[in-house]
Structure formats: structure tokens, C-alpha cells
N, C-alpha and C positions, 0 to 999 in steps of 0.2 A: 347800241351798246355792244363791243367787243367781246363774244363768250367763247372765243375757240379752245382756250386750256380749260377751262371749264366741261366744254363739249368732251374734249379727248381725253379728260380724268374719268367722266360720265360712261363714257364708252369700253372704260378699260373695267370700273367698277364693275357692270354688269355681265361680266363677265367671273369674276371674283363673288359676287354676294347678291342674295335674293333682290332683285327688283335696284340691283346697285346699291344700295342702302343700310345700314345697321338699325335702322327704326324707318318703319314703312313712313310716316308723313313727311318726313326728307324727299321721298320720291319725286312729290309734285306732281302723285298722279290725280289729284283734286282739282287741280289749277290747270295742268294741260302742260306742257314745257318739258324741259328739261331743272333739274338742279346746279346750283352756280358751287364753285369748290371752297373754299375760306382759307384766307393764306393767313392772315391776322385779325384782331380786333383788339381795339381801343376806346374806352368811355361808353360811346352811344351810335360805336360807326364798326363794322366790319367793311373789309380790304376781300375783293377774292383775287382768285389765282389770276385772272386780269386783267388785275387792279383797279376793277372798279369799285370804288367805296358807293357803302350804302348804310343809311341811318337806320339802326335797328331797333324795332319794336316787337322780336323775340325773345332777347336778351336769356341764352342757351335755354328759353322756355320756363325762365321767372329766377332763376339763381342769382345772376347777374344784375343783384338789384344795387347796387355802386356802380354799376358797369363796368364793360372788361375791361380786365387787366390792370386791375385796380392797386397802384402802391402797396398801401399797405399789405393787401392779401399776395402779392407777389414775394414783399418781402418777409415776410411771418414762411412762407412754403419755403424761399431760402433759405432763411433760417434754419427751420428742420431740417432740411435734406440733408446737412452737413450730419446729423446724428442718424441717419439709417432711415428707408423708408417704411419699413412694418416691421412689426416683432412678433406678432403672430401670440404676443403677450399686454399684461396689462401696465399703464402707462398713466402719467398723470394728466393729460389734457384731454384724457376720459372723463376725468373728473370735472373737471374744468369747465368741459363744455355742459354737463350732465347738472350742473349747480345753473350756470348759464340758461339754461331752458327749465331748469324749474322756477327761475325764479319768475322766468315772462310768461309759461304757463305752468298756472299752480296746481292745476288739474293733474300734472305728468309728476304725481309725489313719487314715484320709481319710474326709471325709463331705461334701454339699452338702444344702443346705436346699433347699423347694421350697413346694410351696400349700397340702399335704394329706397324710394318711396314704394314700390311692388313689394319690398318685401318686410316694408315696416307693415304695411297693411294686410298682405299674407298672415304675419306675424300674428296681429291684431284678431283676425278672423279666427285662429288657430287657438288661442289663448282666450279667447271670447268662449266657445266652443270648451274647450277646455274647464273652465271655470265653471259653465254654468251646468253644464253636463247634456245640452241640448246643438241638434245638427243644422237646426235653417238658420238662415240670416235672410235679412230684409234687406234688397239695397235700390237704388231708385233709377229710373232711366235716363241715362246720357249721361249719370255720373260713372267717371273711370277710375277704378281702385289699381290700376297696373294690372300685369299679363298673367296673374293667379288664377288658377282654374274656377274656383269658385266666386269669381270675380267676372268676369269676361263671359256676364250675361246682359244681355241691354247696356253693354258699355259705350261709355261717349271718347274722344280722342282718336285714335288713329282707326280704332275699329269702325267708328261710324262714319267718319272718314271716308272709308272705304265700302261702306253699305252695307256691313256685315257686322249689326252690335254684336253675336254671337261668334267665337270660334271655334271650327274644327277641333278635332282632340280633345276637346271637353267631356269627360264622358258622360252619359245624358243621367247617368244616376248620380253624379256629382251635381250637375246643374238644376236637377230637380229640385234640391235642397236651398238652391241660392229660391225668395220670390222677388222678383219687380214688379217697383210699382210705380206711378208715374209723381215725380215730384209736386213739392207745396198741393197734395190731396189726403189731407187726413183723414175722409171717408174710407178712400182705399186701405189705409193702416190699421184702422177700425175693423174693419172686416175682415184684413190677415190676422189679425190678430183674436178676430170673434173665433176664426175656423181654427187656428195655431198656435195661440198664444203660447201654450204648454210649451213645444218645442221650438221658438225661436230663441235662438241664444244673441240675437248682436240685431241690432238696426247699424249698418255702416253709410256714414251718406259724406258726401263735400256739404261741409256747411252752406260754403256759396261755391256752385258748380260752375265749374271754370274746362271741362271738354268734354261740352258741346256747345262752345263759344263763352260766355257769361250768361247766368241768372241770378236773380237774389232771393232769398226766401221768403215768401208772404212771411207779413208782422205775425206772430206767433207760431208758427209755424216748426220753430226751432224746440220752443218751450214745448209745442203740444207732444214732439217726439220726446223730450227730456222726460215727459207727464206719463206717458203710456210703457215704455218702455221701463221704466221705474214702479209701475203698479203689477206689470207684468214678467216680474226679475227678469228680464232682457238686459243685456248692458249697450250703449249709446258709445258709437265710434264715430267721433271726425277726422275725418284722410282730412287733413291741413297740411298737404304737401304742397298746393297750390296755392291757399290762403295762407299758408301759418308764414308769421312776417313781412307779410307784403299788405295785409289791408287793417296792420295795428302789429308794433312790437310781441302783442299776447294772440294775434292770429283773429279768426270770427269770434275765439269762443270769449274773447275781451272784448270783441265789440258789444257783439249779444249778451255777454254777461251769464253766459252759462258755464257748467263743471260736465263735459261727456266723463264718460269712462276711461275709454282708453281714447289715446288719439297719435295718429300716424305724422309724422313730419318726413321733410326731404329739400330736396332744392338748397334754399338759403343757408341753413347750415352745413352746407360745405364747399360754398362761396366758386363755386365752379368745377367741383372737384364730385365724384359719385358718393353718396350719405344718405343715410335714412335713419330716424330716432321712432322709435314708438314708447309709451309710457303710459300711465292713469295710477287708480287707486294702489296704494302699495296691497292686499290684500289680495288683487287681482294679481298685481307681475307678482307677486311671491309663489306665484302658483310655479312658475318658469324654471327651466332647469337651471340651476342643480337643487335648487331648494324644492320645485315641485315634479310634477310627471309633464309639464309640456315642456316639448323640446323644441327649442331655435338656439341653429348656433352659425358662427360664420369664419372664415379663416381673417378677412377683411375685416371684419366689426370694427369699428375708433378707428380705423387708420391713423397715424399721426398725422400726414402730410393733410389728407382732407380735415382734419379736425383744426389744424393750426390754418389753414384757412378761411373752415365755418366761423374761429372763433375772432379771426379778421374782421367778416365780414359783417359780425353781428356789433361787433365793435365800433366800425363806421356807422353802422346805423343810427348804434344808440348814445355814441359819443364822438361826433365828430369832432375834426377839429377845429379848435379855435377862428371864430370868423367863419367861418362855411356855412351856409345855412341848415338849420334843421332836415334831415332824406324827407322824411315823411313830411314833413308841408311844405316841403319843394314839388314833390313827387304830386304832391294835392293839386297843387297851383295850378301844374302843366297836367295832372289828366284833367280837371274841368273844362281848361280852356280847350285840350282837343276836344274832348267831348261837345262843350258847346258850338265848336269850329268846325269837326264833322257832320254836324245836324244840319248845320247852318250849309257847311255845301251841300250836301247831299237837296235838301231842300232846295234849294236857289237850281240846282241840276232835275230837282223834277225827277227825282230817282228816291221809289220807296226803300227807307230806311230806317234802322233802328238802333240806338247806340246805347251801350249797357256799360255799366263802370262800378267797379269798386275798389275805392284805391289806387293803387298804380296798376291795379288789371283793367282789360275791356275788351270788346266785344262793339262790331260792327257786320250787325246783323242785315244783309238783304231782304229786307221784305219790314213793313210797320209793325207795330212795336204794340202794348208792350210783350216780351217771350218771357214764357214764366216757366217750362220747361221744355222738354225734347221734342214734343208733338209739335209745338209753337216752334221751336228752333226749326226743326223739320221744315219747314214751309217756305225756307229763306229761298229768294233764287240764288241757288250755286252759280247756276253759268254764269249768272252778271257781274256774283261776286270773285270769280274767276278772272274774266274782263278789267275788275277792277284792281284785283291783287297784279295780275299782268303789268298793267299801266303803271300804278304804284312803284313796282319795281324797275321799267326802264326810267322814270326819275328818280331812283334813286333812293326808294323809299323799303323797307324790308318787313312787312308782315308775315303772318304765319301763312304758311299754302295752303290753308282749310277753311272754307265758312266756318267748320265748328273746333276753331281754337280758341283761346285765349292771347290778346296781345298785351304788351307788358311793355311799363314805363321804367326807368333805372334816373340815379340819383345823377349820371350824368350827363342827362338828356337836359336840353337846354331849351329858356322861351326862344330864341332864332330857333331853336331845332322844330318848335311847335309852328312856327309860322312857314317855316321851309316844308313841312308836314302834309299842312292845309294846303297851300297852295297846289302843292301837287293831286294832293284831295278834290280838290277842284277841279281840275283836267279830267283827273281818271274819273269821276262821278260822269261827266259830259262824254267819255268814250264808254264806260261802261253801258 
């Protein structure tokens, strides 16, 4: 496979930006390589510089759950653009979208948009803290709240990535106040809470954590935080910037059937474009300026152009059109069948493996199964799963460059797309 304009962008990059990169797991220094450039994408295929196309099962890291470059959200952003791109004021498809997400989670009775998933969960932490008048927060290991100080303790995603849950610049009296603790272990929660309870303001967790690869959450396990956290005025954050929309129109907290506090979104609603919403009880966001003393503000908040996309994209979801099938049990159909079809090579290759799914996310974990959290994750062979991701992609096939991502299905990914999948599945299991 041809990568010379790819190599010579690579080259010019790294000369321009840390490590070549605007986000370190672009690097591909997990996998070993070089990074490939992107000239285009279309449905369920990215073009690079080239012209090698390749069948994506990143999909810009879960937003692109239509797949790129999807009609309608291209044509809802021309639309707007003809009327100005920000106003730096308030608008109605603030509105619009802010009705829109209350109505799929009922839990966000008040919500504000914002830039990011980092900084709805920021946000979150801040207001949590705020409200309850207490400094710790609880969060679990391998799940990644974004690049917030208070956050980027035992995080999973690029940071573990790179072997360093922890980052530099954190100041250590900031990070004292974060504790981890290791996921689906209520014993451990139990006992932060025996020694803490008084001052924990927030349990923040991914319901179902999705970087450091996929996990799902032991049966109760959700409830028993809902239970403690609520005996112990704590308030209960789900960052569903990764679940929220992808593994149920109402996110985990519709699967599970729970009400958290506040809860963080991103990705989906703004259909490719940078967004983040955070939201819960109105009593809590009343707290927020201008009505109360915590302050978050943003120049960017609602953009128009990203919201007339978010509100695209929620719309194909939830109303396609006429004759098209259902997203989500299209999206079902074709992750079982990889699922089942990954197992199925991997086995038949003699290569221990372990394959995690929810919804149109998953996880193809190196090493047996099952991983219930980061310790378990920990254990995958990387370099196999290096070997493997390599192979995968000179067929043509485009996973995330980390054992501990998350890979993601889109509504137009096709059954040939899942058979063209496998098959190359099968090769790379036999060279990894």
C-alpha cells in the first residue's frame, strides 16, 4: 500500500506540532508506524492523501454514527452558513436542540451546551463541587473524563495509551482530592466513602467505559452507585459522551433505567462538528451563573453551525427516512454479527481473544475474556494487538491505534462491509 504523501505530510507535521499530532493517539505510537493523512470520507470509508480507501471503524471516535458526510447534516450546515457562523449571542436552535435532549434524557431537566465532552465534564465536576459545598470526587480507573486537571488521574484513552494514566502539570494538591478506584468494586466505594463520605461531592463514572477499550458494568452495579451516593448527599455524574446515543436513543441511563444527576454529552450531538451539553436536576444547574455563584462560560457555547448539525444528526437517527431501515437495529444486526465473526476468527486462528460490545461500540481485546475493568484490560497483549491492527489496515480495514480504544459501528456500514471485515479478520488473527 502506497503511503508516500502521507509519509511527507507526516514529516512536515512533526516539525509543526508535538509528536505531529493535535491529539496524541493519532500518532500511532501504540501500534508502531506512521499515521496515514485523510483527504475525504464518505458513509463508512475514508480516502487518504493516497488514495487509499479504507473501511472505518472509528468513525471521527463515535460522532459519525450516519456516517460521514452524511446528506442531510451537510445540507442543514449549508443551510446555516448562508446566516453567519456564530454570534457570540443567543439563538433559537439552542433551543431546539436543548428540548431535543430533554426529551431522550429526562434526567438533563436544565442543560447548557458548550465546546467539548472535556469541558461538559469539567463543567460537571465544577458544579458538582459547587452545589454540594464538598472538594473530592470519586472517579474509576481507565475511565477518561477529558484533559481536566481533576480528571487525568488513572485516566483511560490516550493517556493509558501512552502508559502514563497520570499527567504532568496536575498539581498534586489538585489530584489528591480526585480518589480512584477500580471499577464494577463496590467494596472499594464502601470504604471511600466509610473514610470520606462527608467530603465527597460527585461519583463521576462512564456508565459503560469505552477508553480503555469496552467494559460493561456488573448487574447492579450502576444502582448500587445510584444507592450510596444518594445516602451520602454525593451527586452521580454519567460522562455519556461516549454512550449517550449510541447504545440507546436515551444513552446507558435508558438502558439501565436510571436518573444520575448531572450527566456530560458530546460527540453525537454535533454530528461531526466540536459540542458538548452537560445537564441534571434543575436545582443543581440553577446553581450556575448568572442565577448562581458557579461560573462556566464559553465564547463558542450553541454554535449555530454545530447545533444545525447535532440536530441533523439526531434526526436521522430517530427519523429516518422513509424505507431505510431502523440506525439502531441496523447498527445491532451488523455489531453481532462482527462480534460473533471476530470470535469466530480469532478462535479458528488460535489467537487468545476477547470481544466486548455494546451497541454499535466494541472492543477487541488481546488476551481471554471476560475484562471487567482496567486491571483486566491491562493484561491484553499490545504487541499482538499492534501486529493485528497493522494487518487490518494494509487490507484496508481502519481500527482505532490502541488496544485501549473503543471501535464504533455507523449506520452506514454495510452486511458486505461486515463480511469484507472478517475476512480480512481472519488473515490479520493468522499474522498477528
Amino acid at each position: 500500500m502506497n503511503r508516500e504523501a502521507s509519509r511527507k505530510f507526516f514529516s512536515e507535521a512533526i516539525e509543526l506540532m508535538p509528536g505531529g499530532v493535535n491529539s496524541p493517539v493519532r500518532a500511532f505510537r501504540a501500534v508502531g508506524g506512521q499515521p496515514f493523512f485523510v483527504k475525504r470520507a464518505r458513509g463508512a470509508r475514508l480516502v487518504d492523501a493516497d488514495d487509499n480507501e479504507f473501511l472505518d471503524y472509528v468513525c471521527t471516535w463515535g460522532p459519525n454514527i450516519l456516517g460521514h458526510a452524511h446528506p442531510a447534516i451537510l445540507r442543514a450546515v449549508s443551510e446555516r452558513l448562508e446566516d453567519g457562523l456564530s454570534f457570540g449571542a443567543c439563538h433559537p436552535l439552542e433551543i431546539e436542540m436543548a428540548k431535543a435532549i430533554r426529551t431522550l434524557v429526562p434526567s438533563m431537566e436544565k442543560l447548557r451546551m458548550c465546546n467539548s465532552g472535556t469541558e461538559a465534564a469539567m463543567s460537571c465536576v465544577r458544579l458538582a463541587r459547587g452545589f454540594t459545598g464538598r472538594e473530592r470526587i470519586v472517579k474509576f480507573e481507565g475511565c477518561y473524563h477529558g484533559h481536566g486537571d481533576s480528571l487525568l488521574v488513572k485516566a483511560g484513552s490516550g493517556a493509558l495509551t501512552f502508559g502514563q494514566p497520570d499527567s504532568a502539570g496536575v498539581p498534586a494538591a489538585l489530584a489528591a482530592l480526585t480518589i480512584s478506584l477500580p471499577f464494577n468494586d463496590p467494596d472499594a466505594v464502601r470504604a471511600a466513602f466509610r473514610e470520606r463520605g462527608r467530603e465527597i461531592a460527585a461519583i463521576i463514572l462512564e456508565p459503560i467505559p469505552a477508553n480503555a477499550g469496552l467494559y460493561p458494568p456488573a448487574p447492579g452495579w450502576l444502582e448500587f452507585l445510584r444507592e450510596i451516593t444518594r445516602a451520602h448527599g454525593a451527586l452521580l455524574i454519567f460522562d455519556e459522551v461516549m454512550s449517550g446515543f449510541r447504545v440507546a436513543p436515551g444513552g446507558a441511563q435508558q438502558v439501565y433505567g436510571l436518573r444520575p444527576d448531572l450527566t456530560a454529552l458530546g460527540k453525537v450531538i454535533g454530528g461531526g462538528l466540536p459540542v458538548g451539553a452537560f445537564g441534571g436536576r434543575t436545582e443543581i444547574m440553577d446553581r450556575l451563573a448568572p442565577l448562581g455563584p458557579v461560573y462556566q462560560a464559553g465564547t463558542l457555547s450553541g454554535n449555530p453551525i454545530a447545533l444545525a448539525a447535532g440536530l441533523a444528526n439526531l434526526r436521522g437517527l430517530l427519523s429516518p427516512p422513509a424505507g431505510a431501515p431502523d440506525p439502531y437495529a441496523h447498527m445491532e444486526k451488523l455489531g453481532a454479527a462482527l462480534e460473533d465473526g471476530l470470535r469466530t476468527a480469532a478462535r479458528r486462528a488460535k489467537r487468545p481473544c476477547c470481544v466486548q460490545r455494546a451497541g454499535s461500540m466494541f472492543c477487541v481485546y488481546f488476551r481471554e475474556g471476560p475484562v471487567c475493568n482496567l486491571a483486566d484490560a491491562k493484561l491484553s497483549d499490545t504487541a499482538a494487538f499492534s501486529r493485528w491492527f497493522s494487518a487490518m489496515l494494509e487490507r484496508g480495514i481502519n481500527f482505532a491505534p490502541s488496544q485501549f480504544e473503543a471501535g464504533f459501528l455507523c449506520a452506514a456500514h454495510t452486511e458486505a462491509d461486515i463480511e469484507a471485515t472478517l475476512a480480512a479478520a481472519a488473515e490479520a488473527f493468522r499474522a498477528a
